[in-house]
C-alpha positions in Angstrom: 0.0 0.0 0.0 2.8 1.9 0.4 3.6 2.7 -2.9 0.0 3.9 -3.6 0.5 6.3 -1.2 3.8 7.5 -2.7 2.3 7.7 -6.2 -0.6 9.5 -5.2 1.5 12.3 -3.5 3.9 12.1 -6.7 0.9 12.8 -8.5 -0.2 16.0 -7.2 3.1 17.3 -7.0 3.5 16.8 -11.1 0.0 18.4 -11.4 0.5 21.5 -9.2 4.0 22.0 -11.2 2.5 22.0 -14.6 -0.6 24.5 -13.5 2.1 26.7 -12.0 4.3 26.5 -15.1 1.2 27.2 -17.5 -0.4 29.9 -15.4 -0.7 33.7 -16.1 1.3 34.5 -12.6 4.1 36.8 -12.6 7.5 35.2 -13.0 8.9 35.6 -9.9 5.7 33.6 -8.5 6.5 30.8 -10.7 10.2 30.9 -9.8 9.3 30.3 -6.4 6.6 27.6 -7.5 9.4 26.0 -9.2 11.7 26.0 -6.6 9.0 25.0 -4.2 8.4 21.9 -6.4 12.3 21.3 -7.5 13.5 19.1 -4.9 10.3 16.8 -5.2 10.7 16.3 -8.9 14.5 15.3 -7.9 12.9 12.7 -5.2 11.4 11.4 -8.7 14.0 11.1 -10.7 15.9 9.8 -8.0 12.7 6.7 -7.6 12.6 6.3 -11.1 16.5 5.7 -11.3 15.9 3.0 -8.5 13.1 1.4 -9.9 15.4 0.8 -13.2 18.2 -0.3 -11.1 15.7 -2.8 -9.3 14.0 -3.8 -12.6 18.0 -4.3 -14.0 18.9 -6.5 -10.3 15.7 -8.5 -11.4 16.3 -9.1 -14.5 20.1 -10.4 -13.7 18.9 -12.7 -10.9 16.4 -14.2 -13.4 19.2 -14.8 -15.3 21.5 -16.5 -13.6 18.2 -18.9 -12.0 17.6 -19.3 -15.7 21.2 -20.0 -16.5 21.3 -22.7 -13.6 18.3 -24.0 -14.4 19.4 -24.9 -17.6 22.9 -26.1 -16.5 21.0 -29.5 -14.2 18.8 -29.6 -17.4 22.4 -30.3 -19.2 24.0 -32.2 -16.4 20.9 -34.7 -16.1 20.8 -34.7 -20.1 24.7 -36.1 -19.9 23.7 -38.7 -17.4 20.9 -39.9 -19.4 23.0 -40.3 -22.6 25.7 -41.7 -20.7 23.3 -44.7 -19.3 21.5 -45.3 -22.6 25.6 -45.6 -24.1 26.5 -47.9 -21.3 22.7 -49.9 -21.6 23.4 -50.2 -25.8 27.0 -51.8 -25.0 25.4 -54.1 -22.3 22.6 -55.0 -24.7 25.1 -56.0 -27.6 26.7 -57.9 -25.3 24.5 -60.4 -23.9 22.7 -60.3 -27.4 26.5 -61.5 -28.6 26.2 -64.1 -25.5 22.5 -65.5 -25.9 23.6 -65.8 -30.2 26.6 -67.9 -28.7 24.5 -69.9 -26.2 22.1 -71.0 -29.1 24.9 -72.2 -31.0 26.4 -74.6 -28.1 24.8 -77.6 -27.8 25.1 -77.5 -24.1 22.8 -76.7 -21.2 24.6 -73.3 -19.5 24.1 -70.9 -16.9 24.8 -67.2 -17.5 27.2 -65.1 -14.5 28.4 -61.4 -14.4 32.3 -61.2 -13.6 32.1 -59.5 -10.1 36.2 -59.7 -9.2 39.4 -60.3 -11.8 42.4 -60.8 -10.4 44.6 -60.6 -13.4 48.4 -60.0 -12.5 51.9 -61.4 -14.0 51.3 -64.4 -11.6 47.3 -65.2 -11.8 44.9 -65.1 -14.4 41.6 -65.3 -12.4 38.1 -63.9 -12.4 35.3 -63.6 -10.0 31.7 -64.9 -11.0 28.6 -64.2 -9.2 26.9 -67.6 -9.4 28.4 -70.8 -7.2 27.1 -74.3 -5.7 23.3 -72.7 -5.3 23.3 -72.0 -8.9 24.6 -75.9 -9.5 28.0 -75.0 -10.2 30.7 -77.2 -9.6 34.3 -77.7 -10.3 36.0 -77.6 -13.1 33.3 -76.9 -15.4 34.2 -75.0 -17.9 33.2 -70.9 -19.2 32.6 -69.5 -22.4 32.1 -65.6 -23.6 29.9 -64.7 -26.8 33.6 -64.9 -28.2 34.9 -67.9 -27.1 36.9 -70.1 -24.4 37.4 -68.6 -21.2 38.6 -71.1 -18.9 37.4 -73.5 -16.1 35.9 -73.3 -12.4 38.7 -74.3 -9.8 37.0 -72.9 -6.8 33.2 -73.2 -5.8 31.8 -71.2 -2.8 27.8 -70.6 -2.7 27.4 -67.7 -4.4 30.4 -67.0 -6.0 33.1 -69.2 -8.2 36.6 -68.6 -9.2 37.5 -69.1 -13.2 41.2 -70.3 -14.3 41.8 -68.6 -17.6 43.5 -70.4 -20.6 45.9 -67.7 -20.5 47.4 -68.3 -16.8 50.7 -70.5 -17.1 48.9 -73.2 -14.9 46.5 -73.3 -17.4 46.0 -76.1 -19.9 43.7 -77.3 -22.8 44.0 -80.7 -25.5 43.9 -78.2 -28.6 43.1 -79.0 -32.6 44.4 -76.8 -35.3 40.9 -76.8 -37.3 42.1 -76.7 -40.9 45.1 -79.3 -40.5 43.8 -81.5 -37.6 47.0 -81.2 -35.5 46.8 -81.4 -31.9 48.7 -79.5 -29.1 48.4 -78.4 -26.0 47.1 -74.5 -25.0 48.5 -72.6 -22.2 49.7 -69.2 -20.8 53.0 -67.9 -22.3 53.5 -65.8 -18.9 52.7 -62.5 -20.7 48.8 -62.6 -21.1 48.8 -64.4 -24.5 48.3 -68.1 -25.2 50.9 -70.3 -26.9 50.6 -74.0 -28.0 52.8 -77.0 -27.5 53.9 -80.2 -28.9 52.4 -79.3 -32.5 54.0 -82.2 -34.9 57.2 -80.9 -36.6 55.8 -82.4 -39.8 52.5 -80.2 -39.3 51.9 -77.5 -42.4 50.2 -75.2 -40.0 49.9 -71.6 -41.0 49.4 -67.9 -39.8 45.4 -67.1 -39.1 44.3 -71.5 -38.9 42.1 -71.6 -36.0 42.7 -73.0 -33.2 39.5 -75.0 -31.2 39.1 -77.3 -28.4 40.2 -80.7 -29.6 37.6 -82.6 -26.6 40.7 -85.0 -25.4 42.6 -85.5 -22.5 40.7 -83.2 -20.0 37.6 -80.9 -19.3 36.7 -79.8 -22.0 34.3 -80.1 -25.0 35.2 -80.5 -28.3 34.7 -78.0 -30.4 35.3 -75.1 -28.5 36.5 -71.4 -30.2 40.0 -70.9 -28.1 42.2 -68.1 -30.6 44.0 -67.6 -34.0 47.5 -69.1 -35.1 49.8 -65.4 -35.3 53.4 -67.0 -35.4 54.9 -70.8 -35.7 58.1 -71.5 -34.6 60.4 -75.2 -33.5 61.7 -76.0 -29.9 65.1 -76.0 -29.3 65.5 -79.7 -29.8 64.0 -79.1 -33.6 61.2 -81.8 -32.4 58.3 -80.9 -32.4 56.8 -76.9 -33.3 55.2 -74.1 -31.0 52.4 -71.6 -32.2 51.8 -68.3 -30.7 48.1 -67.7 -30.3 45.6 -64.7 -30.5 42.8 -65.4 -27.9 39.2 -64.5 -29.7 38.3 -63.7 -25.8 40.1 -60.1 -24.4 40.3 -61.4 -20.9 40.7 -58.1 -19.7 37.3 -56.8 -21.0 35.3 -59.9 -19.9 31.7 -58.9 -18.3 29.0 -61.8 -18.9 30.0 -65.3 -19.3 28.5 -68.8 -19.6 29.1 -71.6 -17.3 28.5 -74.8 -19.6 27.2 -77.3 -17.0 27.0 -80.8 -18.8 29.3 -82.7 -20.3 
């Protein structure tokens, strides 16, 4: 209500200035009229200037409450398209990992690596399913890409994988397209190498290398890597391979537990 007043009185004061400055009174009556009136009409100039400035503080604070408004808008925007990224990768994954499960003629159950423990000494990984599930030892994992290794440790919700490529590791192999057998196992830096291939072999860079299903735990059949190099033992007897895993152990997420024979 205040500024009703204000106004009012503002009013009155602008009206008796312009009768006086209109008016047929002598002049030095209006100079005193004017003088009279002066310092009011300053007090208006002086609101008007403060209104502005008030209008101009609004405006600025609407602003910047606009301006953060639309900086969560952003932040929450980021989020979202980061989740849907990470949701599209997970999706192509298991998609990758149910293709693979129709293709293997074996009754599996699926896990989520939960703990890798992937040093110069250990090639392990951590899988959130154990005896509850039905697992049991030495049954053997597979990604959507291939061989992943065996279960040497069951607890009840939770089993420990050996991966082919720990030095402790090892796998009756077949070289697909000449039928030579060998034996896979860690080369102590992360890759895969296989043994006791016959010297009279005509293997070659790129064969493919699968699970032969002999000697051991696992089935035949089985995608383990690609031939890179082939090279003879010492003793000139028999030749070695050096082997590109189709599996990057080091990016493994959702696997497959294969649990019949």
């Amino acid at each position: 209500m205040l500024w009703r007043k204000r106004a009012f009185v503002l009013l009155i004061i602008l009206t008796l200035f312009f009768i006086l400055a209109f008016s047929p009174f002598s002049g030095s009556v209006k100079n005193f009229c004017v003088n009279l009136v002066h310092p009011f009409l300053n007090v208006t100039e002086s609101i008007k200037s403060n209104l502005s400035s008030l209008s101009d503080f609004t405006k600025v604070r609407s602003i910047i409450a606009e301006n953060k408004r639309l900086k969560e808008e952003n932040d929450l925007l980021k989020i979202s398209i980061l989740e849907s990224r990470e949701a599209a990768i997970e999706n192509t994954q298991l998609r990758k990992l149910l293709e693979f499960k129709k293709r293997v003629p074996f009754q599996t159950i699926p896990a989520e690596v939960v703990g890798r423990d992937i040093s110069n000494w250990n090639k392990t990984i951590l899988i959130n399913k154990g005896s509850k599930a039905g697992i049991r030892g030495n049954m053997v994992v597979v990604s959507g890409a291939g061989l992943v290794g065996n279960i040497i440790e069951v607890y009840e919700d939770v089993s420990r994988v050996l991966l082919i490529n720990d030095v402790k590791s090892k796998c009756s192999a077949m070289i697909q397209e000449t039928r030579d057998m060998g034996m896979i196992s860690g080369d102590g830096a992360g890759g895969l190498k296989m043994s006791y291939i016959s010297r009279n072999s005509e293997v070659e860079k790129d064969n493919i290398v699968v699970t032969s299903g002999m000697g051991g735990i696992y089935q035949k059949g089985l995608l383990i890597g690609s031939i890179i190099s082939v090279y003879m033992e010492e003793d000139e007897l028999n030749k070695f391979a050096k082997i590109r895993p189709e599996v990057d152990f080091n990016k493994i997420e959702n696997v497959l537990v294969i649990i019949e024979k």
